[in-house]
TIFIDO-364048 format. One record per residue: residue in three letters; x negated, y, z negated of N, C-alpha, C in turn. Coordinates in steps of 0.02 Angstrom, whole numbers, plus 50000, padded with zeros to 5 digits. Atoms other than C-alpha are relative to their C-alpha. Example, Ala and Ser with C-alpha at 12.3 -4.5 7.8 and 13.67 -1.06 7.14 Angstrom:
BEGIN
ALA499554994150000493854977549610499555006050000
SER500424994150003493164994749643500395005549963
//
This chain:
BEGIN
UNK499985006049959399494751057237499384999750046
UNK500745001149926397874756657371499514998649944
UNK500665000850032396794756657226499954992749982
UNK500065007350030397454738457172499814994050069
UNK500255000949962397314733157347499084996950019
UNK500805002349975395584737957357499614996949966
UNK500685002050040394914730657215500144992550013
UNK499865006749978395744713857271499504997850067
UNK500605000149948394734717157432499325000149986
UNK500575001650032393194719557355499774993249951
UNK500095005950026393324705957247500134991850028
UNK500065005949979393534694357381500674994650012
UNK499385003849995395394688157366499954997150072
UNK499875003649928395584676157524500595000950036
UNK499235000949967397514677057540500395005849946
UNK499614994950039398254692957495500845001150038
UNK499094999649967400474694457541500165007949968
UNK499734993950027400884713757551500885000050024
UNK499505000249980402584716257552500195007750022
UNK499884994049977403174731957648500174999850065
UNK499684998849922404154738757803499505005950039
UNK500524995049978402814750657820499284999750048
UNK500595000850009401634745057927499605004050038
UNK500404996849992400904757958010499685004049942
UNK500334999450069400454765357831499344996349976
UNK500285004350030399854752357773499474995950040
UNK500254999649975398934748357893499225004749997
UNK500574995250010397984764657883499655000049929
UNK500285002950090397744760057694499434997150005
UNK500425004449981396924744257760499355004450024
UNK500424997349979395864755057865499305001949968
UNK500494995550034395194766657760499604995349940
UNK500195001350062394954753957621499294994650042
UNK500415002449978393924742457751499215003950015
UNK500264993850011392794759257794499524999649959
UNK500244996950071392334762257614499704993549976
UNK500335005350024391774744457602499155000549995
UNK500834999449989389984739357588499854991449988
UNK500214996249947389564731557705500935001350030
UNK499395000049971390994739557808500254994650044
UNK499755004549989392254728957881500525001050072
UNK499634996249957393074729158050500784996649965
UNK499565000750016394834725058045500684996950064
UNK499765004349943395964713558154500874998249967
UNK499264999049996398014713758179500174994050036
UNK499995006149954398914696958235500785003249999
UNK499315000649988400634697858306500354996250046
UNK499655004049953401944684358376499815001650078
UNK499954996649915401844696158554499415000650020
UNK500444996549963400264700458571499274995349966
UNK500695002650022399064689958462499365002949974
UNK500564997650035397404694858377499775005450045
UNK500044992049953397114714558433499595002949927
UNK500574996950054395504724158345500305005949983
UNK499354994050028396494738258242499615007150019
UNK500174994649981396314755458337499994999250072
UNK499935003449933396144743858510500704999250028
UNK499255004149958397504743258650500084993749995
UNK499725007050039398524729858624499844996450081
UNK500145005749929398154722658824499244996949958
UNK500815000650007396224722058731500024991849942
UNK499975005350039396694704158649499404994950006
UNK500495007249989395704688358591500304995550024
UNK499875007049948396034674458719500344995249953
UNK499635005450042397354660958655500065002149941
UNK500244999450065397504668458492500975003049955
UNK499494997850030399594671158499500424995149956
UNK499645003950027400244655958401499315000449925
UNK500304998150046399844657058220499394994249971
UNK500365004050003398984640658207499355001450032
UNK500484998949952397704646458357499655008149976
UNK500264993550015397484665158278499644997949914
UNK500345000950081397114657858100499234994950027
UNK500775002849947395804645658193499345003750027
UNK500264994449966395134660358279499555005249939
UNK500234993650049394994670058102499414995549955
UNK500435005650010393974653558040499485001550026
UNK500455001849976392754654258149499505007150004
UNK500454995449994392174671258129499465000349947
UNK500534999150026390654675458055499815005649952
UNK500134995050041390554693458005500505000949961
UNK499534999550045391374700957868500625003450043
UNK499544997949953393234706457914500724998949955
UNK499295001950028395134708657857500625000350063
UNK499675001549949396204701757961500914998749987
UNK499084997450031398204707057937500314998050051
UNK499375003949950399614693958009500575002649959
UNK499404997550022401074702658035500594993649984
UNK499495001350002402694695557997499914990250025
UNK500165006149991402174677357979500374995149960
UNK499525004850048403564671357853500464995550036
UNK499595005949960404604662857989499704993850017
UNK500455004349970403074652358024499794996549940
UNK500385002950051402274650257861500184994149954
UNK499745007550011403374634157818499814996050033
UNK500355003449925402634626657980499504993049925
UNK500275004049997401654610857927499305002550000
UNK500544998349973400204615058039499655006849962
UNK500264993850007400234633858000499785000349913
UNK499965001350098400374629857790499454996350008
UNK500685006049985398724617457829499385007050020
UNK500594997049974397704629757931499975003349961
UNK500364992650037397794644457818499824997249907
UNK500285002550089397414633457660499134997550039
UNK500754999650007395844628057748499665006850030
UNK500334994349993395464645657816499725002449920
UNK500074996950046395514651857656499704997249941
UNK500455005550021394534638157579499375000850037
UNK500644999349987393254643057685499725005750023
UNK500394991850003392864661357643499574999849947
UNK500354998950041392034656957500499415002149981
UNK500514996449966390544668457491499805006250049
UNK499964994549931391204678457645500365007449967
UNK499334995949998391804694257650500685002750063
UNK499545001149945393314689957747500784999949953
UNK499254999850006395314692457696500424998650029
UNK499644999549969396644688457756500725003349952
UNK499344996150017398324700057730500644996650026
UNK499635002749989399924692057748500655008649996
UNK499554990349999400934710757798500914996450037
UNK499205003249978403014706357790500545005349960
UNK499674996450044404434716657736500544996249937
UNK500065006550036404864699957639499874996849965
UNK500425004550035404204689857520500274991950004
UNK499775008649980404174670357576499414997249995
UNK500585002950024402794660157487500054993549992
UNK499745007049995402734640957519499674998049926
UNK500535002550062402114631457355499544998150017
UNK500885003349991400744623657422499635007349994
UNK500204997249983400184641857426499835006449954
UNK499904995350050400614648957266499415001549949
UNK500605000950067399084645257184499405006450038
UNK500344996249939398114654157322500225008450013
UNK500004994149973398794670557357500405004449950
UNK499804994450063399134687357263500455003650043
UNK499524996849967400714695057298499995008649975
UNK499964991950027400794714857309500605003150026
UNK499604997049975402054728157346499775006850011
UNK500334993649974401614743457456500445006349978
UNK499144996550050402584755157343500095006950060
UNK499624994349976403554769157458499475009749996
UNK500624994349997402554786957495500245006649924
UNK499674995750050402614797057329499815007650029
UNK499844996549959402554813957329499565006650051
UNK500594998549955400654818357379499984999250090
UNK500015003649918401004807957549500635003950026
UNK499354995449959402894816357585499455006050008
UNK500514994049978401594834157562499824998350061
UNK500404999049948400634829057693500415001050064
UNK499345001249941402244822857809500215007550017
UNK499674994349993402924840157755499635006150035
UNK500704995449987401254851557789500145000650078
UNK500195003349916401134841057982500715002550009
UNK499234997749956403174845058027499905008149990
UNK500024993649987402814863957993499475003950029
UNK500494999349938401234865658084500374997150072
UNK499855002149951401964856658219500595007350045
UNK499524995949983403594867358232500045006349989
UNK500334993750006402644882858170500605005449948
UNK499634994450051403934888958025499795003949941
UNK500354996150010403784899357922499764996949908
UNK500265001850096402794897257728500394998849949
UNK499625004450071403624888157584499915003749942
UNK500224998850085403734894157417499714992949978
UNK500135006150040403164881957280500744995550001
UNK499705002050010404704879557249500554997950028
UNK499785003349953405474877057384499864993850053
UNK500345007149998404294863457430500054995949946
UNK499775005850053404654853857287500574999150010
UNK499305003949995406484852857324500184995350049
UNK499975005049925406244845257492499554995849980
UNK500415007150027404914832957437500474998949955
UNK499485006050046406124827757292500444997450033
UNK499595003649931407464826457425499714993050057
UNK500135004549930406464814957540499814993349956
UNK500015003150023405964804357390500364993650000
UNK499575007649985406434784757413500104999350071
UNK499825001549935406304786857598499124997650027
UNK500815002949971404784778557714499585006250019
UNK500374992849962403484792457799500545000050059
UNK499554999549936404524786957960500575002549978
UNK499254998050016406054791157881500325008749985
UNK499834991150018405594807257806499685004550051
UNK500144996049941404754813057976500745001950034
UNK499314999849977406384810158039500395002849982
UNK499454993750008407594819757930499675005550012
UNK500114993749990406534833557925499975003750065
UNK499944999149934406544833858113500775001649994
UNK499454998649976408354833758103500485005849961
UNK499734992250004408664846857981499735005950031
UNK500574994749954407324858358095500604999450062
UNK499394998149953408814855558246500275001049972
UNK499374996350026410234856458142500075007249999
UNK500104990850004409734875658082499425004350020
UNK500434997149942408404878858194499305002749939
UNK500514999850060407274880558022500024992249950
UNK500105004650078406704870857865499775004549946
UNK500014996250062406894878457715500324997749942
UNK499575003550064407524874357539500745002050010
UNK499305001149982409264879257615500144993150031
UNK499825005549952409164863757720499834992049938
UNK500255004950064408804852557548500704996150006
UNK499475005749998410664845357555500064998050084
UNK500005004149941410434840657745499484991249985
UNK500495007050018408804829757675500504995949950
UNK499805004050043409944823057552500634997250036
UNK499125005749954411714818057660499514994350054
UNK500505004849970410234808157779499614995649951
UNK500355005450020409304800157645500834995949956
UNK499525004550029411034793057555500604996550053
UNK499925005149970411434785157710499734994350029
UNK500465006949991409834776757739500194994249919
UNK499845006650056410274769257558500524995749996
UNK499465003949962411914764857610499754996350038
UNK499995004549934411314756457766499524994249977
UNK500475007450021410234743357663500734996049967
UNK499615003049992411784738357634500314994749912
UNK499735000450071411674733057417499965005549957
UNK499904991750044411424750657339500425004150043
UNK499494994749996412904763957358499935004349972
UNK500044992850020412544781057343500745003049978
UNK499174998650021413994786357228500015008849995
UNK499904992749996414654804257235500685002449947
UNK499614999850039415874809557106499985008749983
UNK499854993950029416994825457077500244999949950
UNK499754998350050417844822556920499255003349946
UNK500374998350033416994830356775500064994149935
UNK499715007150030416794818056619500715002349949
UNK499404998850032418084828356525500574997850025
UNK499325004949972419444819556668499844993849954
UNK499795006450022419224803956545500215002149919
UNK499554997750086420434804556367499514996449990
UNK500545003050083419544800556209499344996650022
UNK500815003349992418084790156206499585005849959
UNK500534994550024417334805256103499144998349997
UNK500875004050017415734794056019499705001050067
UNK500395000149945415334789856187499775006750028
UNK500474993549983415364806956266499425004349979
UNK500554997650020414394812956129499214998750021
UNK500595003949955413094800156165499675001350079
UNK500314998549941412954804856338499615008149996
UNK500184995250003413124823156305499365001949964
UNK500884997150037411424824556181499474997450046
UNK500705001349975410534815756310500085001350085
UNK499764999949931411134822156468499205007250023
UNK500814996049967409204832656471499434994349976
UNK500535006450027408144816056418499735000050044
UNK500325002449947407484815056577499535006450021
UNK500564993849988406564833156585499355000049968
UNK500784999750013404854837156561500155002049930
UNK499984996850076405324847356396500134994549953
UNK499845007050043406074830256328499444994249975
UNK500395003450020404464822556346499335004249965
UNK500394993450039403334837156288500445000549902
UNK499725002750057404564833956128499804992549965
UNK500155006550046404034816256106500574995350020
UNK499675004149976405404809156169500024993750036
UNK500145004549978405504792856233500705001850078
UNK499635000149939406594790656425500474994749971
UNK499485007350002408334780056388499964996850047
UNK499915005849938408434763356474500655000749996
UNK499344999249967410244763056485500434995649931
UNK499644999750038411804758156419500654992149991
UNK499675004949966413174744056410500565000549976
UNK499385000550005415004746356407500404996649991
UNK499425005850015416264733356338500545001750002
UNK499234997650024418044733956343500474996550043
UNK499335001849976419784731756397500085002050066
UNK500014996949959419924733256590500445004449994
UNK499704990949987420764752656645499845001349930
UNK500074994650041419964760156498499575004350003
UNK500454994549980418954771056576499134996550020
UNK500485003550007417274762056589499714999750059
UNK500194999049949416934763756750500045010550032
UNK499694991349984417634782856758499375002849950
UNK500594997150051416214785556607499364999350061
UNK500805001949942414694776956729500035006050050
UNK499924994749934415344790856871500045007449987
UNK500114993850020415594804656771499365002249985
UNK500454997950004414044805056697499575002550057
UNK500444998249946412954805856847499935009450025
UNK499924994449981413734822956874499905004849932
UNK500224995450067413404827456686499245001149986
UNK500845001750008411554822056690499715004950065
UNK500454995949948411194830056853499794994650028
UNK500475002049967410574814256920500384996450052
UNK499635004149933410994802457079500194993149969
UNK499635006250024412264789257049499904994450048
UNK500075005149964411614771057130500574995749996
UNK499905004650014412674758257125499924992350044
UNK500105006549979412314738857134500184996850012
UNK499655005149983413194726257220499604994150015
UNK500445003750014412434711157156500464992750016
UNK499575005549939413674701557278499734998150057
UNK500544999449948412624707757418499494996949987
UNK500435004350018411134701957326499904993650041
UNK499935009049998411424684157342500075002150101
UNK499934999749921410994679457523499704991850043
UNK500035006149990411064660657574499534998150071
UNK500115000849942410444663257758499104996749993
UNK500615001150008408494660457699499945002649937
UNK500174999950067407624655057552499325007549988
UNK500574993750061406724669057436500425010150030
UNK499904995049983407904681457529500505004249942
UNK499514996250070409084685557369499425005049965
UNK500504996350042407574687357283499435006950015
UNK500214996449959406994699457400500425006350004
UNK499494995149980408474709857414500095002649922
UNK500124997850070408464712557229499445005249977
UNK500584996150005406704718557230499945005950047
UNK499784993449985407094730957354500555003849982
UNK499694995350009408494737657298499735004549930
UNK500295000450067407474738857116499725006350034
UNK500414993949996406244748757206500045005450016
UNK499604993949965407224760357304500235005549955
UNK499704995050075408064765857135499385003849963
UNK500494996250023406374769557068499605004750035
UNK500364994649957405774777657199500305007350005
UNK499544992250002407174791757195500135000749948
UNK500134998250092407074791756977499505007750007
UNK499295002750032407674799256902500534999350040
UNK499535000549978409194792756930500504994449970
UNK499765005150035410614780456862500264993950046
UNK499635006949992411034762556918500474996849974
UNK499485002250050412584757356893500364992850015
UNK499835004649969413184741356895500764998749978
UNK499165001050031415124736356872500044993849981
UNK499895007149993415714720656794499394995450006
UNK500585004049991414144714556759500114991449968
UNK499905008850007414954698256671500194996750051
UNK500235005449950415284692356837499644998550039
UNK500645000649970413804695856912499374994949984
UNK500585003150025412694686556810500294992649958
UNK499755004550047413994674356721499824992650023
UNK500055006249960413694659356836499134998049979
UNK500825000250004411494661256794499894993549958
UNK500335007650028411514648156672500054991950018
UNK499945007349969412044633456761500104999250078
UNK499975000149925411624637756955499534995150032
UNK500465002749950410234626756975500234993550042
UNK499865004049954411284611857042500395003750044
UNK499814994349971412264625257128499805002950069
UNK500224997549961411234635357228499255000450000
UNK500685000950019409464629357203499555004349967
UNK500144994150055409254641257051499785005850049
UNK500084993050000409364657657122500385003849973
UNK499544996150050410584664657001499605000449946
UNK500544998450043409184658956889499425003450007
UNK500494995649965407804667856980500195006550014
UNK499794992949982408854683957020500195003149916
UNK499895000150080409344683656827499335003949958
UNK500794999650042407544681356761499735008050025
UNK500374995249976406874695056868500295008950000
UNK499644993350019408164706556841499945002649929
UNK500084999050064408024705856651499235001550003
UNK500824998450013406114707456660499855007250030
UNK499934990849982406354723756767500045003849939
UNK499604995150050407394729456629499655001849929
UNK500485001950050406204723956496499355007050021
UNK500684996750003404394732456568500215005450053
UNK500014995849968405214745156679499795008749969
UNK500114991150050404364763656660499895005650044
UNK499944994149953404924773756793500685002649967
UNK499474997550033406614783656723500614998550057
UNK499585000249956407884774356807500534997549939
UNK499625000950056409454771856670500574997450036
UNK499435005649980410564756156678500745000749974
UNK499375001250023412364757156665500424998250034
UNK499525005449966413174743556684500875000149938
UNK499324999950040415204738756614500154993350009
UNK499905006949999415724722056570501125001049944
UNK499374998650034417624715956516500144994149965
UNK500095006850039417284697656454499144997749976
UNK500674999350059415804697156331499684992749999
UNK500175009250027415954675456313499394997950079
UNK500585003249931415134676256507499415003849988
UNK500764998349991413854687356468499154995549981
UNK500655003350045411984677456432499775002549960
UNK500364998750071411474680956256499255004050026
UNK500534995749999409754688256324500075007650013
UNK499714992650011410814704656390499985002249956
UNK499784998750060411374706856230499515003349940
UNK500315000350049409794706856133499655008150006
UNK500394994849977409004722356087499354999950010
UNK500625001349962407634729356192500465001650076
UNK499655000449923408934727956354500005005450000
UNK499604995749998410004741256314499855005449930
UNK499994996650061409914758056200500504999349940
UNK499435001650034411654755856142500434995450032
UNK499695001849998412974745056154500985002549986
UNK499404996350010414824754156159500594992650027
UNK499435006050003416474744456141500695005650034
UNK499544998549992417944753756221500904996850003
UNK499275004250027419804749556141500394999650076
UNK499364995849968421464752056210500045007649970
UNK499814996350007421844770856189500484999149932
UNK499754999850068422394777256021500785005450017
UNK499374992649983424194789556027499745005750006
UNK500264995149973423174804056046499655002050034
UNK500355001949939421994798456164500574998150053
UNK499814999049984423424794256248500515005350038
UNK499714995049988424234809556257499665005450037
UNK500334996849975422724818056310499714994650090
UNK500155002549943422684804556463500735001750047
UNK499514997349980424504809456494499845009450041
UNK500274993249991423874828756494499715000450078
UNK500635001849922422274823456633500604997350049
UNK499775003049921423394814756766500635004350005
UNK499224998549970425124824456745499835009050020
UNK500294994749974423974840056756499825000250082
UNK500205001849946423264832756919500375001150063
UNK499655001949937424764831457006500555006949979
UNK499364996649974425904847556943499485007249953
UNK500374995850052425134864256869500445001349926
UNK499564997950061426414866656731500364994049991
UNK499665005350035426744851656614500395000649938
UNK499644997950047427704860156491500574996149981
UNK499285000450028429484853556515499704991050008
UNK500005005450005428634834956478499824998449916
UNK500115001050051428594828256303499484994049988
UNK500735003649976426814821956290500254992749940
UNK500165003250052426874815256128500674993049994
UNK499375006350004428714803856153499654993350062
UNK500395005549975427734796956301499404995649969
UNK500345004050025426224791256201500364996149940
UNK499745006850023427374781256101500314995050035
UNK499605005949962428284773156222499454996650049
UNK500515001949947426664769256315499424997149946
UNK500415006450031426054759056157499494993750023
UNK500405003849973424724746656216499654997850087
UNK500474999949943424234751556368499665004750009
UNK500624998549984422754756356449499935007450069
UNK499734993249971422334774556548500114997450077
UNK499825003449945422364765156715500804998450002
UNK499135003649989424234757956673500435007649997
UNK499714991850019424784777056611500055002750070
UNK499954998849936424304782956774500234997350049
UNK499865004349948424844769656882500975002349983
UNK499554999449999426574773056793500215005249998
UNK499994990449969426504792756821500224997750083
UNK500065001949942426204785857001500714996650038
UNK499225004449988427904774257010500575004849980
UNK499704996950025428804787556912500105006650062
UNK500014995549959428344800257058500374996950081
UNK499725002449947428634787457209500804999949997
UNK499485001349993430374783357134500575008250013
UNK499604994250010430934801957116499975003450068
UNK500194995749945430144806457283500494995250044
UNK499625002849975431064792857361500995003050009
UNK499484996350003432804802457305499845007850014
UNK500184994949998432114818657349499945005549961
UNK500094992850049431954828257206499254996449929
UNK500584999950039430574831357064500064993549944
UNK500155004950044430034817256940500035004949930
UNK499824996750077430504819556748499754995649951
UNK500315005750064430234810556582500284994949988
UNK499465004750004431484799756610499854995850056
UNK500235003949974430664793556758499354995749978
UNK500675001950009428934790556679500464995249963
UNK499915006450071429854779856516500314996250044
UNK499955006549967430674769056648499704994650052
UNK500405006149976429174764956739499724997749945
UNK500375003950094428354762256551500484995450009
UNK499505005649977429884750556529499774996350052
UNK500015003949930429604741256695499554997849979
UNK500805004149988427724737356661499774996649951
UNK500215004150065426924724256535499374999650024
UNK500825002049985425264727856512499724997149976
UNK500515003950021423814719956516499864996249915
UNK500115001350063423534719356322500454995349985
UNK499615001550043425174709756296500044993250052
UNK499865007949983425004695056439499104997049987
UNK500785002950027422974694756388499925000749932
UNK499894998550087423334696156196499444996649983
UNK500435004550034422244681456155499055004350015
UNK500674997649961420684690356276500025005449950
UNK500044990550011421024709456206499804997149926
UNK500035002550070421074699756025499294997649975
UNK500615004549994419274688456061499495007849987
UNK500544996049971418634702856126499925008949923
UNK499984996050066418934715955974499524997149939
UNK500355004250058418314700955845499315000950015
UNK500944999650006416664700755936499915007549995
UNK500254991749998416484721355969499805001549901
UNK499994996350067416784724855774499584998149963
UNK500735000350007415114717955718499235002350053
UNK500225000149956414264720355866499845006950050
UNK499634995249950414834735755967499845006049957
UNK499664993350045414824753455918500655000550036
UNK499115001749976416654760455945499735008650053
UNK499924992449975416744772056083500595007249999
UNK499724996450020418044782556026499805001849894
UNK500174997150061418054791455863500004993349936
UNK500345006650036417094777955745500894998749923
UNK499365001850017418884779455624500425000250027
UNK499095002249977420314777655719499684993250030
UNK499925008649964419454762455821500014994549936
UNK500105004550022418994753855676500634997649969
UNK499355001450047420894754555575500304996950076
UNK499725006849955421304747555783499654993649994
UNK500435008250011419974733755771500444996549949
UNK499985005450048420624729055614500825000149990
UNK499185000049981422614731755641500034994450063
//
């Protein structure tokens, strides 16, 4: 990103929009890249409070009248020598009339000069009149040359003691996806916590950086104890995960290997499909994101959806590997094709840009998303190129059932002996491992209610009691089979689903 920067600077761009929360960084970017110019270039900071301030100058050391953005762009007009001149946080303004006028003729009249102007926001808000004019960048997050340095400066400072290699690499991977400010900061606070820093203090950097991702408020740092063996059957699938649960190591690509983009789950809701997305994370070794692409959407100001998308995008790549998971992605995206009378197409704009991620992305961040109605998805999901595979998950077969009986009645008693697995997976015909459990669950409340232990005679009369899903959504579970069985691989063992597909 500094190198693309500078060659934009050198070449004269008039109206460059960085997007970043960083701006003392970036800033120093600016610096150095002004510096290295020829001829060098000083460098000038505008802000709402304080107005046009020469960068390195106290901020009392201002240019006269120069705090309204109309009067500071005027100001940047009229100079003479060469110069890059960086307005902070000017998107509340840059709809203005006046202010959308002045900086089209500022920037109309550098031609020749070497003069810039930087548009520095943690934002992106670009009027049309303006689009033709200015190159949008993103100040990508400190990889892990720049954490080094952060890390080098906190142990000179606090005078501890020498790092292995390898214990410096675990704390730089740890701080990964966080700002310089951010990772000065944990590492300050695992240095109080245990009065050191050391690769013991690697899960302090990590419970601090998965609440800064929490606190942006659409990515959820997921944490998961089951293992994926807590989910019955689905074998295919596990397999699938299991051969590639090292794809993401160096040895994988020293093999030739290519990095999976990710995956897409179909099926019957409670059939595990969400319990697969969570398990893995803990089979792969990597950090489980997930997307709430509810949050996304953000009506309060225009280009801010589209904004909140692109950070959460980058955040994920910045701590890759790692998996994104999204749930229920047919209702996330089902509304995209007909929002533009709606919501002045941003379902189409958050759509487009999300699929184009998914398309030229080549950092190792692996999508897995789960969908339960296929007719909402948009045909471009679908196509390959999105997704590596496509998996279809049934209803549970009688012995997949029995082994979901096993997982939850294990859960709750150590010795399931005096239960007859196999009479329950018949009487628990067409439903799903969610309903099995839910009626373990009723079977336990009703027995605990009379004070004594739950039996098999309680489970078959919550079975009895419950009509699942499959039999008041017959027509859905039915749609949704017809399309999987061309379409779909089967995530359970490729013969038994297919004699269900076709039964």
């Amino acid at each position: 990103m500094k190198e693309e920067l500078n060659i934009l600077v050198q070449a004269q761009y008039p109206l460059i929009y960085l997007v970043t929360s960083e701006e003392e960084r970036a800033e120093q970017a600016i610096s150095t890249i002004a510096q290295s110019s020829k001829p060098q270039r000083r460098v000038y900071v505008w802000t709402v409070t304080h107005g046009i301030v020469e960068y390195g100058q106290p901020r009392n050391v201002t240019q006269h009248n120069t705090v309204s953005p109309e009067a500071a762009i005027e100001w940047i007009s009229r100079q003479k020598e060469p110069g890059i001149f960086i307005l902070k946080d000017l998107h509340p303004f840059i709809d203005a009339p006046a202010t959308n006028r002045s900086l089209r003729d500022a920037i109309a009249s550098f031609k020749g000069m070497q003069k810039n102007i930087i548009l520095m926001s943690p934002m992106q808000q670009v009027p049309i009149e303006l689009e033709k004019e200015v190159v949008v960048i993103d100040f990508s997050l400190p990889d892990m040359g720049d954490l080094n340095k952060v890390l080098t400066n906190h142990i000179e400072i606090y005078r501890g003691r020498r790092l292995t290699t390898e214990a410096r690499e675990k704390l730089l991977r740890a701080a990964l996806g966080l700002t310089k400010d951010e990772a000065e900061k944990v590492y300050r606070k695992a240095q109080v916590t245990t009065g050191r820093l050391t690769e013991d203090e690697v899960d302090i950097v990590l419970s601090e950086k998965k609440q800064l991702i929490r606190r942006n408020g659409i990515l959820e740092y997921i944490e998961e104890d089951e293992t994926i063996e807590a989910v019955g059957g689905l074998e295919e699938l596990k397999k699938w995960l299991k051969q590639r649960s090292n794809a993401f190591t160096e040895r994988a690509r020293e093999y030739g290997l290519p990095q999976p983009k990710g995956m897409l789950i179909l099926g019957v809701p409670g059939c595990g499909k969400s319990m697969i997305a969570k398990t893995t994370s803990r089979l792969w070794g990597l950090p489980l994101l997930r997307l709430d692409m509810g949050r996304v959407y953000d009506g309060s100001m225009v280009g801010r959806s589209e904004a909140n998308l692109r950070n959460a995008l980058k955040t994920a790549e910045s701590i890759s590997p790692a998996i994104l998971f999204i749930d229920e992605l047919d209702k996330s995206f089902s509304g995209s094709g007909g929002s533009g009378d709606s919501d002045g197409g941003t379902s189409n704009r958050i759509f487009g840009s999300f699929l184009t991620w998914m398309q030229e992305k080549k950092s190792p961040v692996f999508v897995m998303a789960t969908a339960n109605r296929v007719e909402r998805l948009p045909g471009e999901f679908l196509r390959k190129g999105r997704f590596d595979e496509i998996f279809f998950v049934d209803l549970p077969t009688p012995e997949e059932r029995q082994d979901i009986f096993t997982i939850h009645l294990s859960k709750r008693r150590g010795e399931i002996t005096r239960f007859d697995l196999e009479q329950l997976a018949k009487m628990s015909d067409g439903f799903s491992g969610a309903e099995i459990e839910q009626a373990i669950v009723a079977a336990m409340y009703e027995a605990f209610a009379q004070e004594r232990e739950f039996t098999q005679l309680d489970i078959i009369a919550a079975l009895k009691a419950t009509l699942p899903l499959s039999r008041t959504m017959q027509e859905q579970v039915t749609a949704l089979r017809d399309w999987a069985r061309q379409r779909a691989r089967p995530a359970a063992s490729s013969v038994a689903e297919y004699q269900r597909m076709e039964f």
